[in-house]
MARFISE-142710 format. One record per residue (C-alpha): residue in one letter; y, x, z. Coordinates in pm, whole numbers, padded with zeros to 5 digits, always signed. Layout:
<dodos>
AYXZ
...
</dodos>
This chain:
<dodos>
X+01651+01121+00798
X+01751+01029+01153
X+01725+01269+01424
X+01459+01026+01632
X+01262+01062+01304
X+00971+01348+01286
X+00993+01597+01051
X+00756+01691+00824
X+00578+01984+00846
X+00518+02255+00636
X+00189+02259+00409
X+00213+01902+00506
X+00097+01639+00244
X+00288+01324+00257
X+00088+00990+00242
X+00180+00787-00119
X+00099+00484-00162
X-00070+00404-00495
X+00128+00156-00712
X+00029-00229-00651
X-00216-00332-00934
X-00152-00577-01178
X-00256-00988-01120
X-00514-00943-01419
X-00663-00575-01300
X-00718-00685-00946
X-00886-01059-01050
X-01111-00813-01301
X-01177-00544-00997
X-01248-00871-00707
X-01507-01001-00989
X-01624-00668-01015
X-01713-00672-00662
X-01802-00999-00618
X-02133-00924-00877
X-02186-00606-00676
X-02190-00718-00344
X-02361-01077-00458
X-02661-00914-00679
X-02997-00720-00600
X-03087-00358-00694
X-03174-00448-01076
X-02890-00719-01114
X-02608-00528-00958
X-02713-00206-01190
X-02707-00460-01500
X-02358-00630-01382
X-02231-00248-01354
X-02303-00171-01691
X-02184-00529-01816
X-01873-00432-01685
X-01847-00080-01794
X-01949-00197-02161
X-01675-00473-02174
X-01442-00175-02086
X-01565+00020-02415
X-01551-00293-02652
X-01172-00258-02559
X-01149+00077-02651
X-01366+00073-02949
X-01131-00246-03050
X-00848-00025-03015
X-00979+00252-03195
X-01049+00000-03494
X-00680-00140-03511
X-00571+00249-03493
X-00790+00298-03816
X-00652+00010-03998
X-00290+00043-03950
X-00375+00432-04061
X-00544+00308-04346
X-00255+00091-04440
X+00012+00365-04403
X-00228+00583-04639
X-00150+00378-04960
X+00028+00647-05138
X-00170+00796-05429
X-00102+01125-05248
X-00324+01047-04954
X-00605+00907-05099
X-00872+01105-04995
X-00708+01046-04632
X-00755+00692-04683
X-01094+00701-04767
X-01169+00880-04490
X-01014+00609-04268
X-01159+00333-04442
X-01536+00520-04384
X-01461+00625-04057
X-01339+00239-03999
X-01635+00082-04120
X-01869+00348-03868
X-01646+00188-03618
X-01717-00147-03700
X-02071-00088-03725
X-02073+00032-03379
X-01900-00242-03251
X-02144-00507-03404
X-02454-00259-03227
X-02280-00310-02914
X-02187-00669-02902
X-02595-00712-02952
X-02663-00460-02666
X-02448-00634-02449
X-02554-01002-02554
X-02953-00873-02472
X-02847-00753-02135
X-02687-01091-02044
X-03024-01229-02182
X-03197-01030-01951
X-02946-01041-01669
X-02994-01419-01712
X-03370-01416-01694
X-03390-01197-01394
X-03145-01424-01194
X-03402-01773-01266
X-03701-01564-01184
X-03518-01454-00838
X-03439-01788-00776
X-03806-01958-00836
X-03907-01646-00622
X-03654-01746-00344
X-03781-02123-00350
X-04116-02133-00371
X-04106-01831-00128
X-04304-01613-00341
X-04354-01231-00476
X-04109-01127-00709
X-04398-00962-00989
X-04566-01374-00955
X-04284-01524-01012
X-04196-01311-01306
X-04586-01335-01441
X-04537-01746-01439
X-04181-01763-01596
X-04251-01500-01873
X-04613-01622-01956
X-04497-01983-01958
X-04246-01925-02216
X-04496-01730-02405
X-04701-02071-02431
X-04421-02307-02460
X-04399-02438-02125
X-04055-02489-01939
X-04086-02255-01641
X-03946-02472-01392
X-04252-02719-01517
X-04478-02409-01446
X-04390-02346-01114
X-04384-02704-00988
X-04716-02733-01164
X-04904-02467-00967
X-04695-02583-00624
X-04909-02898-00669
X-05248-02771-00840
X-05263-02442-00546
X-04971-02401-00380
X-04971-02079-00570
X-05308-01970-00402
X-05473-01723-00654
X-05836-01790-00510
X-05796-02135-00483
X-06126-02357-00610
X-06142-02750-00547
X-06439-02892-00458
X-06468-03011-00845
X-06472-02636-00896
X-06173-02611-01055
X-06036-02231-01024
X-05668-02006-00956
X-05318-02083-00934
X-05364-02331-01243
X-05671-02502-01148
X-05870-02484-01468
X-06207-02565-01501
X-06424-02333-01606
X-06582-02544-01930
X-06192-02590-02053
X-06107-02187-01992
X-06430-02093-02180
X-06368-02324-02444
X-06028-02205-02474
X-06105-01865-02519
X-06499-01783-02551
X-06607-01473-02379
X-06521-01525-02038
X-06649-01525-01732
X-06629-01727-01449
X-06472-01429-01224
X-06227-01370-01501
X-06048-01709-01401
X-05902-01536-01087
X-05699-01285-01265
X-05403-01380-01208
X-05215-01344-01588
X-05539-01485-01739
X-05537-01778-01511
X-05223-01884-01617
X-05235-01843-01955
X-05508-02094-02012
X-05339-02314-01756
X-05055-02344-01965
X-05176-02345-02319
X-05406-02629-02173
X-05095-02794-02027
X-04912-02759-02399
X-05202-02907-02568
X-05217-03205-02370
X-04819-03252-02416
X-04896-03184-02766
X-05202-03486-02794
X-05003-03750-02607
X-04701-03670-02877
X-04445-03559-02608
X-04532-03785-02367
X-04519-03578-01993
X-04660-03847-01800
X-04984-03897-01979
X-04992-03534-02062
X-05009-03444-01668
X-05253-03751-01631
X-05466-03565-01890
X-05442-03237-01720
X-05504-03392-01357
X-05756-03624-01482
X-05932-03536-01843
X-05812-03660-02170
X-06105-03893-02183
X-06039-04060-01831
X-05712-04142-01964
X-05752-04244-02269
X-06042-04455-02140
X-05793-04646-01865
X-05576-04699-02187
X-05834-04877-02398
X-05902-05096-02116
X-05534-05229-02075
X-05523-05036-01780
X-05266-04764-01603
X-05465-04435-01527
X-05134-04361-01302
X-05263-04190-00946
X-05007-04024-00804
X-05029-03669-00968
X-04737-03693-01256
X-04509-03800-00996
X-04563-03517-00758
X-04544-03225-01074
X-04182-03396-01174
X-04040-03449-00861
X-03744-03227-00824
X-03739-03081-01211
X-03419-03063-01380
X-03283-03372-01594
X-03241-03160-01854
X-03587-03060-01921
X-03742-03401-01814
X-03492-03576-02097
X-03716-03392-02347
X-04016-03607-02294
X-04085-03935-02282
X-04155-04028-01937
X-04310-04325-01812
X-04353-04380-01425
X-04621-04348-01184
</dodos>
C-alpha cells in the first residue's frame, strides 16, 4: 500500500464485493423481479411461490438421482436391506414429486385465471369481485367469458339495476317469463341479484347456441330478439339481422369466434 493511500483502521470491516453471478442465475433473479414488480398483491404472492416451488422440484430431483445411484451401488447381497430402504425411500420421493408437479400446475391454473379476470376488470373498467362473478359463472354454464363480458357491455353496460322499457331486468337483461321458466320459484326482485342474474343470462345464452346448432349469429338474434321472431323471419325467406350480433362480436377474439358458425349482420 502506498503512502497517499489510507490505512485501515482497527475494528474496521473492509467492504467485499460479492462474486458476479452467473448469466443463467441473474436472467432467473431479473425474471424473478420482473413478476414481482409487474403483478398485484394476489399475483405477485402466487409468482413468489411459483418461483420458490421450481427451486424445490430441483432439489427434490436431486435428492431422487442421489437415491438411485445409492440404490445401484447397494447391489451386493450384503446390503440388501440397505437397498430396500433406498428403493422405498425413492419411491416416497417420487411420489412427492408427482404431488408437487400437480400443486404447481393448479397454481399456474389459478395464476392464469386471476390474470384474464384482471384484465376484463381493467377494460371494461369494472370491480374486481364482478368481473370475477361473470368469468367464473360463465364457465360454469359453458359460455366463453370474453363472450360474457361483451354480452352484458351491450345488454347494460354492466348496470345491475338496469330494466328496458320491454322490462327486461340486470346486467343480462332477462325477462322475467324466461328467468321463471328457467328456474321456477323466483321472484321478480330476485333478478337483480347479481350471481342469479347472470346465471340465467347465460344458461339462456347456451341454450340458444345450443338450438341454432352452433350457430352465434342466430343464437344472439334469438337472445336479442326471441327464438320465435327469428325463426319466424327465417320461414319467410327473410334476414332477422338488426344490428345486435354485430355489436356482441365486435372486438372478441378469433379464436373463440372460429368455434361458431358465423354469418354477418
Amino acid at each position: 500500500m502506498s503512502e497517499s493511500e489510507p490505512k485501515q483502521r482497527a475494528g474496521e470491516r473492509r467492504h467485499v464485493s460479492p462474486a458476479p453471478a452467473s448469466g443463467s442465475e441473474r436472467v432467473s433473479q431479473q425474471l424473478f423481479e420482473w413478476e414481482t414488480r409487474h403483478r398485484g398483491g394476489r399475483r405477485r404472492l402466487l409468482a413468489a411461490w411459483w418461483h420458490d416451488s421450481r427451486r424445490l422440484i430441483v432439489a427434490v430431483s436431486i435428492a431422487s438421482v442421489m437415491f438411485i445411484l445409492g440404490a445401484a451401488a447397494a447391489r451386493e447381497p450384503q446390503l440388501e436391506d440397505t437397498n430396500e430402504t433406498l428403493e422405498s425411500e425413492l419411491r416416497k420421493t417420487r411420489s412427492a414429486l408427482v404431488a408437487r408437479q400437480g400443486e404447481l400446475e393448479l397454481a399456474r391454473l389459478e395464476l392464469t385465471r386471476l390474470s384474464r379476470i384482471v384484465d376484463q376488470s381493467a377494460e371494461y373498467r369494472i370491480p374486481a369481485d364482478l368481473a370475477t362473478s361473470i368469468y367464473d359463472i360463465a364457465l360454469t354454464e359453458g359460455i366463453d367469458p370474453a363472450l360474457a363480458f361483451s354480452l352484458i357491455r351491450v345488454e347494460s353496460g354492466f348496470t345491475r339495476r338496469a330494466v328496458s322499457s320491454a322490462g327486461a331486468i340486470g346486467y343480462t337483461q332477462v325477462m322475467p317469463s324466461t328467468a321463471f321458466w328457467l328456474q321456477p320459484g323466483l321472484g321478480r326482485d330476485d333478478l337483480f341479484e347479481r350471481d342469479t342474474n347472470l346465471r340465467l343470462g347465460f344458461r339462456y345464452l347456451r341454450m340458444m347456441i345450443e338450438q341454432y346448432d352452433g350457430d352465434l349469429h342466430l343464437a344472439l338474434l334469438a337472445y336479442n330478439r326471441g327464438p320465435g321472431r327469428v325463426d319466424e323471419i327465417l320461414r319467410a325467406g327473410g334476414d332477422p339481422s338488426n344490428g345486435y350480433s354485430l355489436n356482441v362480436r365486435t372486438g372478441l377474439p378469433r379464436t373463440m369466434t372460429s368455434a361458431f358458425r358465423l354469418r354477418g349482420d
